[in-house]
Wavefront OBJ file of the C-alpha trace (Angstrom):
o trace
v 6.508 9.483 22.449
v 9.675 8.138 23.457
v 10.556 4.650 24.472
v 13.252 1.923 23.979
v 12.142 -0.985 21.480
v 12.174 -4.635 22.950
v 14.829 -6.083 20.440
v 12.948 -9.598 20.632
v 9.762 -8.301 19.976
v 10.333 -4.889 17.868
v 12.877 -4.120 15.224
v 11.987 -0.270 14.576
v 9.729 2.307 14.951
v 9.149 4.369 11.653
v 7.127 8.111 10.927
v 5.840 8.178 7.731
v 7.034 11.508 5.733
v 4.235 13.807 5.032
v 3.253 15.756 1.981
v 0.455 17.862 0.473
v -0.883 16.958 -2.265
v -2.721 20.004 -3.301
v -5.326 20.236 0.033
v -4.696 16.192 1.372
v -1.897 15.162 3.073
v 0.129 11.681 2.137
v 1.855 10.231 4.695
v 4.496 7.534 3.284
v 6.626 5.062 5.818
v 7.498 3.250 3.269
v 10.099 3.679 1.222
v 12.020 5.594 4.200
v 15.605 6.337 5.612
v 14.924 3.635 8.115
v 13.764 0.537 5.752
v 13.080 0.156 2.225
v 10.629 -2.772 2.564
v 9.009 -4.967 4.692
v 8.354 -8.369 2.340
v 7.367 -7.575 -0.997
v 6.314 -3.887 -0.192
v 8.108 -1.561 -1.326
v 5.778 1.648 -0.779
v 3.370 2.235 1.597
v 1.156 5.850 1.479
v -1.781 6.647 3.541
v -3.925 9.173 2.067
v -6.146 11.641 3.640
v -8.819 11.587 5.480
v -9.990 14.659 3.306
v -13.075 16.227 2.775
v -13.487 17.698 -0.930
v -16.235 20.424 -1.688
v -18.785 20.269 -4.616
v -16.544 20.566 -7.441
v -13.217 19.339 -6.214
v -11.879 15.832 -6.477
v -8.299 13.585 -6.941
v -6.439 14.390 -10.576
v -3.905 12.070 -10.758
v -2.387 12.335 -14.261
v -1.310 8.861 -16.362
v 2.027 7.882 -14.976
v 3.777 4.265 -15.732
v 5.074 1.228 -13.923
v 7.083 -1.583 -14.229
v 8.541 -4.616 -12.235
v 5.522 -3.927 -9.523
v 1.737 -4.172 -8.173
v -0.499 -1.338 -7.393
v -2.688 -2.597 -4.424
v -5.367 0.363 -3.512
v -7.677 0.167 -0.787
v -10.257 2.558 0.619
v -11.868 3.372 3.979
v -13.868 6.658 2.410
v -14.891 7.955 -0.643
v -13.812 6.687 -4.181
v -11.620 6.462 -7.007
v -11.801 5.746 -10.840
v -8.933 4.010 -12.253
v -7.947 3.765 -15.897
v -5.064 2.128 -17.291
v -3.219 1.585 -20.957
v -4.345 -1.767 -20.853
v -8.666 -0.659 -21.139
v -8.873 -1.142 -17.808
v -11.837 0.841 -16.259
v -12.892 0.768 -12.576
v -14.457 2.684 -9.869
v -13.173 1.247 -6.131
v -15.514 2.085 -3.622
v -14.804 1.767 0.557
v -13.601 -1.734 1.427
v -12.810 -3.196 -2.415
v -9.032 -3.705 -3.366
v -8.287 -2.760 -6.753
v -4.854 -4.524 -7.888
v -2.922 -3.573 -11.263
v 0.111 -5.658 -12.238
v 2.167 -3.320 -14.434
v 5.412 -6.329 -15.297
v 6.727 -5.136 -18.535
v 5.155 -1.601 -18.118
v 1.576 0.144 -18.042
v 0.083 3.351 -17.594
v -2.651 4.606 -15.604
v -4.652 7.661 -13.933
v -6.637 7.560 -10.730
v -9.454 10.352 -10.800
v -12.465 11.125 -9.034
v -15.196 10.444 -10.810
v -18.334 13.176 -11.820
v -20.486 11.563 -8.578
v -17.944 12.401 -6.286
v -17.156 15.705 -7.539
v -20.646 16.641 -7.836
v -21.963 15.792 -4.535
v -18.519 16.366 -2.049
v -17.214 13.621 0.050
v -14.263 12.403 2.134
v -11.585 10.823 0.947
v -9.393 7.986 3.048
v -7.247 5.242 1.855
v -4.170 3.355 1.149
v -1.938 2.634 -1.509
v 1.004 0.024 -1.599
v 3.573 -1.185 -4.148
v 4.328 -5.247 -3.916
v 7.647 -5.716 -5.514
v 7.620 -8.479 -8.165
v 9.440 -11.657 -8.075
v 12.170 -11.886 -10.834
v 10.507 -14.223 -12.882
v 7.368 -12.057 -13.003
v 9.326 -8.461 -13.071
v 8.934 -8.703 -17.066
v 5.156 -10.095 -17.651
v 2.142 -8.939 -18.853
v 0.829 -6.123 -17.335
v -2.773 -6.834 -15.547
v -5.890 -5.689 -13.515
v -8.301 -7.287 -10.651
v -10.476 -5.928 -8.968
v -12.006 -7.525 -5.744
v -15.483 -6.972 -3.973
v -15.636 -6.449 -0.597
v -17.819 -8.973 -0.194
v -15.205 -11.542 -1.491
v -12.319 -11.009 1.241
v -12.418 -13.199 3.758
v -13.078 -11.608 6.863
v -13.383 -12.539 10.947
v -15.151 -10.916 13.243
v -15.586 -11.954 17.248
v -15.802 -10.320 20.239
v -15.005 -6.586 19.507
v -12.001 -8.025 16.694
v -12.560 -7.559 13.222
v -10.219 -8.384 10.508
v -10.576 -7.958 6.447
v -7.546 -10.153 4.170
v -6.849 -7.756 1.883
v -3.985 -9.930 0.502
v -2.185 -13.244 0.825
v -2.927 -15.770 3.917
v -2.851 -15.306 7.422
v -4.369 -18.246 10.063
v -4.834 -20.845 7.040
v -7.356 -18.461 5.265
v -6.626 -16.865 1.403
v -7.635 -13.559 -0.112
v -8.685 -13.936 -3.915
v -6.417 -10.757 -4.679
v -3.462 -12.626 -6.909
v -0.329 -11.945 -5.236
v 3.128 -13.202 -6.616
v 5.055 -13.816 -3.561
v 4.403 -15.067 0.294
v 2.389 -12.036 1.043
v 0.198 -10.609 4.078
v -1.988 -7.580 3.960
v -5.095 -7.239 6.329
v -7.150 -4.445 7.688
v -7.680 -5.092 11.182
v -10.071 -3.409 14.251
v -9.883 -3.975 17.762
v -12.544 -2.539 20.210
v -10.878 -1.117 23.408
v -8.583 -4.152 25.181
v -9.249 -6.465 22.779
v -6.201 -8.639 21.518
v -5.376 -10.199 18.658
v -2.301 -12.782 17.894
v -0.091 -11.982 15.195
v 1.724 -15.228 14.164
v 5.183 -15.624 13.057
v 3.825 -17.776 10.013
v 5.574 -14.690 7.388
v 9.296 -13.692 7.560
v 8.711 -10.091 7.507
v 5.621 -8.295 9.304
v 4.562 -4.436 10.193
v 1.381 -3.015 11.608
v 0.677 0.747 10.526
v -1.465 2.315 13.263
v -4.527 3.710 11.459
v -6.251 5.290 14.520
v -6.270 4.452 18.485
v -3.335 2.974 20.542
v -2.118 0.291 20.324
v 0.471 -2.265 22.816
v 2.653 -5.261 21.913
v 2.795 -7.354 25.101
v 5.678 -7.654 26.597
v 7.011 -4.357 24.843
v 6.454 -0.969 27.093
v 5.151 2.140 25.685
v 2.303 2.369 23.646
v 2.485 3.077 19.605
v 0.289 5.647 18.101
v -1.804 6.940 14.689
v 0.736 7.001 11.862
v 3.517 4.739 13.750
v 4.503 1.955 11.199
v 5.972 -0.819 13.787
v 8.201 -3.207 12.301
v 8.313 -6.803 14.194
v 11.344 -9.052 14.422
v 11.228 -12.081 12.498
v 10.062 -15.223 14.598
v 8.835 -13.247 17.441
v 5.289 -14.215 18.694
v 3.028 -10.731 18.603
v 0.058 -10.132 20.615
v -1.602 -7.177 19.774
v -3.632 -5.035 22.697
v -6.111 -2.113 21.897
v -5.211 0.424 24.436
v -8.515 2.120 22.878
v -10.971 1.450 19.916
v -7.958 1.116 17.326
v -7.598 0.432 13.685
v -4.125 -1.397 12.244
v -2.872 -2.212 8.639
v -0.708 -5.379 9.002
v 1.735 -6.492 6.220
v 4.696 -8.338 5.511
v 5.780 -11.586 3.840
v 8.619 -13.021 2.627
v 11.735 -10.475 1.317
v 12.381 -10.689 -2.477
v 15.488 -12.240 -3.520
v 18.253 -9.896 -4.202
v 18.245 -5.704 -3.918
v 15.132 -3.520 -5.560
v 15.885 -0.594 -7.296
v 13.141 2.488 -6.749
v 13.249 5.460 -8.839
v 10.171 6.783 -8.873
v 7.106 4.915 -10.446
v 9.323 1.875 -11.674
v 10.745 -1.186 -9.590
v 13.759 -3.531 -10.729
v 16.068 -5.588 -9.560
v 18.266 -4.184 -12.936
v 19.183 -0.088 -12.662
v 19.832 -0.409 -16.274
v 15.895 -1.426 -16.556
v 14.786 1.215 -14.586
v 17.259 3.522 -16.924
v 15.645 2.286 -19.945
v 11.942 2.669 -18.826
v 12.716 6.607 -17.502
v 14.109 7.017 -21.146
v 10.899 5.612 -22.719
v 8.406 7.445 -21.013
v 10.334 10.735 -21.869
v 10.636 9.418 -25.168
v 6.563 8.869 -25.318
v 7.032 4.867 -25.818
v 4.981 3.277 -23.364
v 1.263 2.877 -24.493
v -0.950 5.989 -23.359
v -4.606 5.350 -21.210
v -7.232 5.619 -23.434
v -9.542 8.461 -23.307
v -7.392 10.504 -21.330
v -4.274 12.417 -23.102
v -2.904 14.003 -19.705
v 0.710 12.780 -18.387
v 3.209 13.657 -15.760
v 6.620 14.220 -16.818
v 9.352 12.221 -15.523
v 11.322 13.854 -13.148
v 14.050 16.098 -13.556
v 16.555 13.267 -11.579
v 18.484 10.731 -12.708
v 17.794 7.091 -11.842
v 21.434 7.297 -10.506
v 20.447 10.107 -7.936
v 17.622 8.244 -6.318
l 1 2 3 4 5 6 7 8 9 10 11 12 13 14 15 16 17 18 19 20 21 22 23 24 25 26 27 28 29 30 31 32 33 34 35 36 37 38 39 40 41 42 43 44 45 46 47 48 49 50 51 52 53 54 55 56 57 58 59 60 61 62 63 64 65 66 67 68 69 70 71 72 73 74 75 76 77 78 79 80 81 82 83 84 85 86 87 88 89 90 91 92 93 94 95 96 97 98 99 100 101 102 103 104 105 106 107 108 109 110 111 112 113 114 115 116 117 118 119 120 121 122 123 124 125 126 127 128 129 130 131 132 133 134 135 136 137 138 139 140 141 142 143 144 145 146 147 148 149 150 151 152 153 154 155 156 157 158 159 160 161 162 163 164 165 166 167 168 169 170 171 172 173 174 175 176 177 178 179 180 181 182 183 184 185 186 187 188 189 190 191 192 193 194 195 196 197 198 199 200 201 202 203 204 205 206 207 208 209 210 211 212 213 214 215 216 217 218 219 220 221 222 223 224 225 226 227 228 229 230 231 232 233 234 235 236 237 238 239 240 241 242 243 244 245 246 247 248 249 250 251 252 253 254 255 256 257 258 259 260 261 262 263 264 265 266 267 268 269 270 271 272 273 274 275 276 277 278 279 280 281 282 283 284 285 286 287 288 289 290 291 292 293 294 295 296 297 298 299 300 301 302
């Protein structure tokens, strides 16, 4: 769809890139050409929905980190996670499993025997928070959080999960490191809900349905990643049953560097930390001797 953005209301209008990762797609708005980040996130992927047969599952090798946090969050299925630090846990639909890498950590995210015995679908999210400077070198970390525990409101045909941060003087339990906002929120058909202007930077990533910013014309759709201007006052209108992701927060001071898994404000960090995992120094996940190799291009290049 085409339509011209309300510059008091609507800053830009970003399509995810899409990719296959071996029989699911991936769709990532963030990083993009567009925007880099939108608060402290720095990466944004949507993955699936997918169904897997008896037999199949997710296989994704140990890889490292550093200056960031891992924030995963599922609709469908599950996920095992493992991590150089002992870490061992299975997320299951509506839990948020966060791992602070800091200094640097290593971990795999497979489907577990269950899964793979029985078939299931797959559908979830994955985002990177950028770390504050003084937290960019700490010690690397793991929380996971029931569903149960987020706060949650649900009225008249709104329902809303805090993943992260505060929004409407309510806090999740997930430990953030910067103003953050990350919710999970479904409207039934014409319902409306009122985004406030409390954080500096917000986004809404349309999950499923339609959805309409009053006062802005056109209607966004699945996979649209709408980025609001700062101060503007958002009301949110479910042109059908509709399901949004809304982030943001306060921008990190100073430029991020992304090359892929590792975040720093310092290149000459993220140099060092590509030359280590080539080099096999960062710490390995126990139980499982499976990497991916770095990439064949330089820091420099990305």
């Amino acid at each position: 769809m085409t339509f011209q953005a309300n510059p008091a209301l609507v800053e830009q209008v970003i399509l995810p890139a899409v990719r296959d990762l071996g029989g699911f797609d991936v769709r990532r708005a963030l990083p993009s050409v567009q925007r880099r980040m939108v608060g402290p996130f720095a990466f944004f992927d949507a993955f699936g929905p997918a169904v897997f047969r008896s037999g199949e599952g997710v296989d994704t090798r140990p890889h490292p980190h550093i200056g960031l946090a891992t924030l995963t969050y599922l609709i469908e299925g599950e996920l095992d996670h493992r991590d150089s630090e002992g870490y061992f846990q299975t997320i299951q639909p509506g839990e948020v499993n966060l791992m602070t890498a800091g200094r640097g950590i290593v971990h795999s995210e497979r489907s577990g025997q269950g899964f793979r015995d029985r078939g299931a679908r797959m559908f979830g999210f994955q985002t990177w928070l950028a770390l504050p400077l003084d937290f960019e070198e700490g010690d690397p970390g793991f929380k996971h959080v029931e569903a149960g525990d987020l706060p949650s409101l649900a009225e008249d045909g709104v329902h809303l999960k805090l993943l992260a941060g505060s929004l409407a003087g309510v806090t999740s339990p997930t430990p953030i490191f910067s103003e953050t906002l990350y919710a999970d929120l479904q409207l039934g058909a014409g319902k409306r809900f009122k985004l406030a202007s409390d954080h500096i930077e917000r986004a809404a990533y349309v999950v499923s349905g339609e959805v309409e910013v009053e006062g802005q014309d056109g209607r966004f759709i699945k996979d649209q990643l709408i980025v609001f201007k700062p101060g503007s006052e958002i009301v949110l209108r479910a042109a059908s049953d509709t399901r949004v992701m809304l982030m943001g927060g306060e921008p990190l001071e100073g430029e991020r560097h992304i090359y892929w898994n590792f975040v720093s404000s310092r290149l000459e960090r993220i140099e060092q930390a590509a030359d280590d995992w080539r080099s096999g120094r960062f710490p390995m996940v126990p139980g499982d001797p499976e990497f991916i190799p770095l990439p064949a291009m330089a820091p420099r290049a990305a």
